[in-house]
Structure formats: C-alpha cells, structure tokens
C-alpha positions in Angstrom: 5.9 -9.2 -7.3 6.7 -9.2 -3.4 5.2 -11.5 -0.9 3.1 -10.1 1.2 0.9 -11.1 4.6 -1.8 -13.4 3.8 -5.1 -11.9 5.0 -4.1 -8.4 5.5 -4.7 -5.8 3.1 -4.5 -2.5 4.2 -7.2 0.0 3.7 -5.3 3.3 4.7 -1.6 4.6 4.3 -0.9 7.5 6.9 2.4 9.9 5.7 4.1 10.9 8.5 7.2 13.5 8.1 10.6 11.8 9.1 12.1 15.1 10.8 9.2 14.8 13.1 9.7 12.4 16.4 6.6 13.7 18.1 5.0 12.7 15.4 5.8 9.3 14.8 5.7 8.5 18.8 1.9 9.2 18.1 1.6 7.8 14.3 1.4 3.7 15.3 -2.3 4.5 17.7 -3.6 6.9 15.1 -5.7 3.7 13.5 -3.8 3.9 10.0 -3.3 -0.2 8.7 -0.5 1.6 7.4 2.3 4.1 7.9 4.5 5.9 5.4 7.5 7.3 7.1 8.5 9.9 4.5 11.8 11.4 3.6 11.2 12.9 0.4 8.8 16.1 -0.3 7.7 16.1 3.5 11.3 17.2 4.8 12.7 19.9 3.9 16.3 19.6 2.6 18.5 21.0 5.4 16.2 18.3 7.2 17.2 15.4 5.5 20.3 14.2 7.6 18.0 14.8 11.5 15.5 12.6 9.6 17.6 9.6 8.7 18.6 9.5 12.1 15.4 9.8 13.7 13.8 7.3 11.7 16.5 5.0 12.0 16.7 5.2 15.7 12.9 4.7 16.0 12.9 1.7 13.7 15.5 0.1 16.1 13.6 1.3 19.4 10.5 -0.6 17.9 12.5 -3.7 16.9 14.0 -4.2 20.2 10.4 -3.8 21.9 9.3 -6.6 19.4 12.3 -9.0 20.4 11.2 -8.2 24.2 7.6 -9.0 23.2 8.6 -12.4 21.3 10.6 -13.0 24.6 8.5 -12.7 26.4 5.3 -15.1 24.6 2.2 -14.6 23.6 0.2 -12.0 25.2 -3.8 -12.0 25.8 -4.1 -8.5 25.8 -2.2 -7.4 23.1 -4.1 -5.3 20.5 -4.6 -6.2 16.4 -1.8 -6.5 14.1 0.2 -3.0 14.3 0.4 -0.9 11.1 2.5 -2.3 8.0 5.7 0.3 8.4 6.5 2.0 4.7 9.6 4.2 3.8 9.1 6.8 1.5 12.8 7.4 0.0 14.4 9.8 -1.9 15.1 9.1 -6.0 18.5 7.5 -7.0 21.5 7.4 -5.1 20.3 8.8 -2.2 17.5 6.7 -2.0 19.3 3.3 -2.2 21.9 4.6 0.5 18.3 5.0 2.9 17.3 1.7 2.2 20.5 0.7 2.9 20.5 1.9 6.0 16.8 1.3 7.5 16.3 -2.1 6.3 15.0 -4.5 8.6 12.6 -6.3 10.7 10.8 -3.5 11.2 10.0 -2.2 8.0 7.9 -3.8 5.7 8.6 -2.1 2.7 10.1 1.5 0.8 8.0 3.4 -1.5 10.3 5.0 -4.2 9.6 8.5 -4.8 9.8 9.4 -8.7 10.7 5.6 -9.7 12.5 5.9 -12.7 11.8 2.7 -14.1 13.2 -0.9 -13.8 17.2 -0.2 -13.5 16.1 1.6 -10.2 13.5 -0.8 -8.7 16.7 -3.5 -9.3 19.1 -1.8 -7.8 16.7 -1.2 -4.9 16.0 -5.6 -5.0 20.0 -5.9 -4.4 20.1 -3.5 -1.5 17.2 -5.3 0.4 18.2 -8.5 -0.7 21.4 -8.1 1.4 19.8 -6.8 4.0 17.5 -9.7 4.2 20.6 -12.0 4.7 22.1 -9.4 6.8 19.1 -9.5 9.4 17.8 -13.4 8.8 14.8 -12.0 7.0 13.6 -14.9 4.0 13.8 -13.6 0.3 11.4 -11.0 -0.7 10.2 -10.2 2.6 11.0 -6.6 2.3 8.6 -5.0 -0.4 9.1 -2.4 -3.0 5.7 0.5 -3.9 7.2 2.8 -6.7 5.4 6.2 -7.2 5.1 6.8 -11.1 5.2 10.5 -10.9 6.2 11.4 -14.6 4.5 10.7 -17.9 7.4 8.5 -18.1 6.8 6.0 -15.4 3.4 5.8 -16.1 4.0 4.7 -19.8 6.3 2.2 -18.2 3.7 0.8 -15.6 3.2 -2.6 -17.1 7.0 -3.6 -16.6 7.9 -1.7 -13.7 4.4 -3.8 -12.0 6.5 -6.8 -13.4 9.7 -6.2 -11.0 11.1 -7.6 -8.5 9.8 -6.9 -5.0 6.9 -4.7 -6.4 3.7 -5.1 -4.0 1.5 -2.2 -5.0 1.9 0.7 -7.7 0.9 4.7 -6.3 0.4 7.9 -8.6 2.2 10.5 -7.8 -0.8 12.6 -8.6 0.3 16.6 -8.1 3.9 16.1 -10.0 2.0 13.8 -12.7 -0.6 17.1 -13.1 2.2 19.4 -12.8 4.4 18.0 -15.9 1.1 16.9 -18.2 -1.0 20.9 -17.3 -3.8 18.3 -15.8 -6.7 20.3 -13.9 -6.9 19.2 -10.3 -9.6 21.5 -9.3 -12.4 18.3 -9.9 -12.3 16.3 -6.2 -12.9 13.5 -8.4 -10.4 13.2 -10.5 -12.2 13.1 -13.7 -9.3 14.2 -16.0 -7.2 11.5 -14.6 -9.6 8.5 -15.3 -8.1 7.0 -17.9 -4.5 7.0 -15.9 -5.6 5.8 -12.8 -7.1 2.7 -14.7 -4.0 2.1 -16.4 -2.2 1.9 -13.9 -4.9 -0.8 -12.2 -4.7 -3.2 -15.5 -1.2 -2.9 -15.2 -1.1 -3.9 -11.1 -4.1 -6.5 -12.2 -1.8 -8.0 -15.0 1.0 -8.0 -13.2 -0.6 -10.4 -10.0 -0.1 -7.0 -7.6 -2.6 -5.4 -5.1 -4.6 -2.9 -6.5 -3.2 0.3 -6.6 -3.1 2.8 -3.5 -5.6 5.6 -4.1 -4.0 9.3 -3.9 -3.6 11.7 -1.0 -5.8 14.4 -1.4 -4.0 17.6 0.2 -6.8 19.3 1.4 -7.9 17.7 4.6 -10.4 20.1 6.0 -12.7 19.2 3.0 -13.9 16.0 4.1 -16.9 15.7 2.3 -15.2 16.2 -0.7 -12.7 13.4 -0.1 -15.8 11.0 1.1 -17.0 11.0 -2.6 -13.7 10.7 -4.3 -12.9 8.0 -2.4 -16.1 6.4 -3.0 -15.4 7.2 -7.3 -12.1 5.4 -6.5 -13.9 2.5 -5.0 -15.6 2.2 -7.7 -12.8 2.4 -10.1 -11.7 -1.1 -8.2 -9.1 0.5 -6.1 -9.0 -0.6 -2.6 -6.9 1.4 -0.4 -6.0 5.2 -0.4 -2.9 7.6 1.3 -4.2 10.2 3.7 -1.6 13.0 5.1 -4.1 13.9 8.2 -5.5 11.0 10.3 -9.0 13.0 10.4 -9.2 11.5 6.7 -8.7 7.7 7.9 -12.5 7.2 8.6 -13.6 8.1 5.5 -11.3 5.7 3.8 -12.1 3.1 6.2 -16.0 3.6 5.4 -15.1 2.8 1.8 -13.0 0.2 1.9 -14.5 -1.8 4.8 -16.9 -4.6 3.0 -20.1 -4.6 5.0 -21.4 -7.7 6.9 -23.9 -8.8 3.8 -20.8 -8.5 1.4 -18.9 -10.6 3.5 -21.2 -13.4 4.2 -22.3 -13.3 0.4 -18.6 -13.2 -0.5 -18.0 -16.6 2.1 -21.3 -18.1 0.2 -20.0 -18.2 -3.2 -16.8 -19.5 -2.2 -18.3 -22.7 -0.1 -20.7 -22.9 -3.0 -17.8 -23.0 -5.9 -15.8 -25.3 -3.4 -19.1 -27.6 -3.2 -19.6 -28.1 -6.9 -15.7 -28.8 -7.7 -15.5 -31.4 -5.3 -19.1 -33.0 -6.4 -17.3 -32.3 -10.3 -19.8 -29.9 -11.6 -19.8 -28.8 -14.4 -21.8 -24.9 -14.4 -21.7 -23.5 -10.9 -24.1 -20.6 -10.0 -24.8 -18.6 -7.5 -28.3 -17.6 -5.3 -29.1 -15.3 -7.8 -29.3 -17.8 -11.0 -26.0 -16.5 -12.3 -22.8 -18.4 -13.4 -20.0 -18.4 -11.0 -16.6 -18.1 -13.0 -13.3 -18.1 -11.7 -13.1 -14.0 -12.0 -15.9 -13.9 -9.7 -14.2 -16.6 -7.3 -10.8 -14.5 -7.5 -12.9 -10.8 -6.3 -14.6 -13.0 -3.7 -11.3 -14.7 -2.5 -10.2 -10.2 -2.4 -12.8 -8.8 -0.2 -12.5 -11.7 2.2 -8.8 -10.9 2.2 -10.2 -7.5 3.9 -11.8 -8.4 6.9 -10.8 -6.8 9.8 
C-alpha cells in the first residue's frame, strides 16, 4: 500500500497521449484532479521513442517551475492544488526502463498497463525506490496503480492490492471484455458487476482507495456516461478515468458529496469523538441509529473529498 496525500482524493483521471505536446501544455487547466500521461495504447508504436522524450522533458520543465515557485515563497494568488501527475507505462521491460527514466518530483505515481501480477509490481518498487534516493524523495512517495486487464490479473487482485507501492487498482475494461466475449453494449456495465466488486473487496481488504471507475470511449454520449457513473457510485467506487475533458463534469457531479452530506458526515464524527472521550458505551446518531466504527471509517472517506 502507497502513501498517499492526506485530504486529497481525486475524483477524475484525464488520459492524455504522450506523443502529444500541445496536448499536455493544455492538460494541467483542463480541471482533471488527475492526469494520466499515457504511453501505452494511446501512442502508436513508431511513436513511442518522440513520447518518452516529450514527457520526460515536460516533467523536468514543470519541476524546475516548482523549484522557482518554492524559491520564491508562498504565493496569495496561486490556484488549488495542481492535478496528481500519473504515468501510464508500457508492460515489462519496457515499462520499468520508463519509470526508470521519468521518476521524480513531479510524478506522483505510474499506472502499469497489463500488470502481470506481483513479480512485476516489485520490480517496479526497486526502480522507484532508487529513484526516491536518487531525487531526496522519502520511501513510498512515488505510487504504483496496476490495470488488471486479463482474467489473470483479476483472479490475482487480492495479492497484487497487497503490494508494495499499490495506491489504487483500475480495470482494464475493453481487453478484460475482449479475452472473457463480455458484451459491452450495456452503458452500465451490468455483465461486469460481479468484477468490478471484486476488485473493490479486494482494494477495501487490502487498506487501498477504492478503485478508479473505467473510461468509457464514447464521449459524445454524455448522458449515457451520467448514469453509469452514477451505478458506479453506487457500487462504492469513487473516482472514474475520462479520455475527453467534456466527461470531467459529469464525474465531478457524482463524486462531489453535497453540502448536507458533508455537514452530516462532520456531525457523526464530533458526535462519535464526543461519546469516546465522555467513555460511552452505544453511540448513535440523529436519526436513533448506532454509530459503529464502519460508519465512522465512510464518514472519515467523504470528508477526505472535500474540495
């Protein structure tokens, strides 16, 4: 399990191809709580090489414009915390060599495209743990998302949540549909039910932020990805990958508590804070029922997504 920042849990994850500069100059303003700088399926093979580069060089632009920033103190006008910075990587070999090469201060983590299982996400936790002592950075700072794309990976969820580094497990929906003959035609995902709440008892078991929802590849139907986000709310996930920023509302609408959820949230917590000081035995809440530690634990969650 990875550290991660105390109070911030992204809501959105915006792809953004790797072979495309114009793109990422615009990606940090386009309101995503987090980027994933991709440089698997997104670039084309021939591609591969001009994208390392790129990305590289705009990682160190933005980490020199952070040391001038620190330089220069605090500033009043500065905007809300910038987008967490994700790497989506190539499988095996190739993919250790990226991380290798762009990690740093400016990254917060690498999401491993087709994770293979534990022997990968640990060769991965000695790459980054090197570069953590190669750039100052404390142990575990730099955080590891595999994609379980194969029947494989998602059989092996439970451990592979259990590695080192892992913040936040992702289905790898179209491959997953494409090896098992799943239907995708349902917006909602009904077929995949049963997987996508494995793989949240597995992230819950394991201690790890729920799982990010799926990107949905048709963004012109935004209606349709309104209500699946909605189902996926309501299958306890709390965060979602877009590939067009026109889809970032939407998941912002759904994973955005509302004032009243907030304030009731706050309320049980002072309340259960309250009664174990005063040594009480039953705690319950406004509404006559008993306030457990599972409730305490979702309250303590949505708080941790205020904006």
């Amino acid at each position: 399990m990875s550290q991660h920042r105390t109070g911030f849990v992204p809501r959105s994850y915006l792809y953004v191809p790797g072979d495309r500069p114009e793109m990422l100059a615009k990606a940090l303003g386009r309101g995503a709580d987090a980027l994933i700088v991709d440089l698997e399926d997104a670039v084309a093979p021939s591609a591969k090489d001009t994208a390392r580069t790129r990305v590289h060089d705009w990682l160190a632009q933005r980490a020199q414009r952070a040391q001038r920033a620190a330089s220069a103190g605090p500033s009043h006008d500065a905007p809300g915390s910038p987008p967490e910075i994700w790497i989506r990587v190539n499988p095996g070999a190739v993919g250790l060599a990226e991380s290798r090469l762009l990690a740093g201060p400016s990254v917060t983590g690498f999401c491993l495209a087709k994770c293979a299982g534990t022997d990968e996400i640990a060769a991965h936790d000695e790459v980054l743990t090197a570069a953590e002592r190669r750039h100052g950075l404390g142990p575990g700072t730099l955080a590891l998302a595999p994609l379980l794309e194969t029947a494989s990976a998602v059989l092996d969820a439970r451990p592979i949540a259990r590695a080192p580094r892992v913040r936040h497990l992702q289905l790898g929906e179209a491959d997953l549909c494409a090896e098992l003959g799943i239907d995708r035609s349902d917006p909602a995902g009904a077929a995949l039910h049963s997987i996508r709440t494995g793989i949240l008892l597995a992230s819950s078991a394991a201690g790890l932020l729920p799982p990010v929802g799926p990107v949905a590849t048709d963004f012109s139907d935004l209606s349709g990805f309104t209500r699946s986000t909605e189902a996926l709310r309501g299958l306890g996930y709390r965060s979602r990958a877009c590939i067009h920023p026109r889809q970032l509302a939407a998941v912002h609408a759904a994973f955005t508590p509302s004032p009243q959820e907030l304030a009731a949230a706050a309320d049980l917590l002072d309340r259960f804070t309250r009664a174990t000081e005063s040594g009480a035995g039953v705690i319950t809440g406004p509404d006559g029922r008993m306030i457990d530690e599972a409730v305490i634990r979702a309250a303590r969650r949505l708080l941790a997504t205020r904006r």
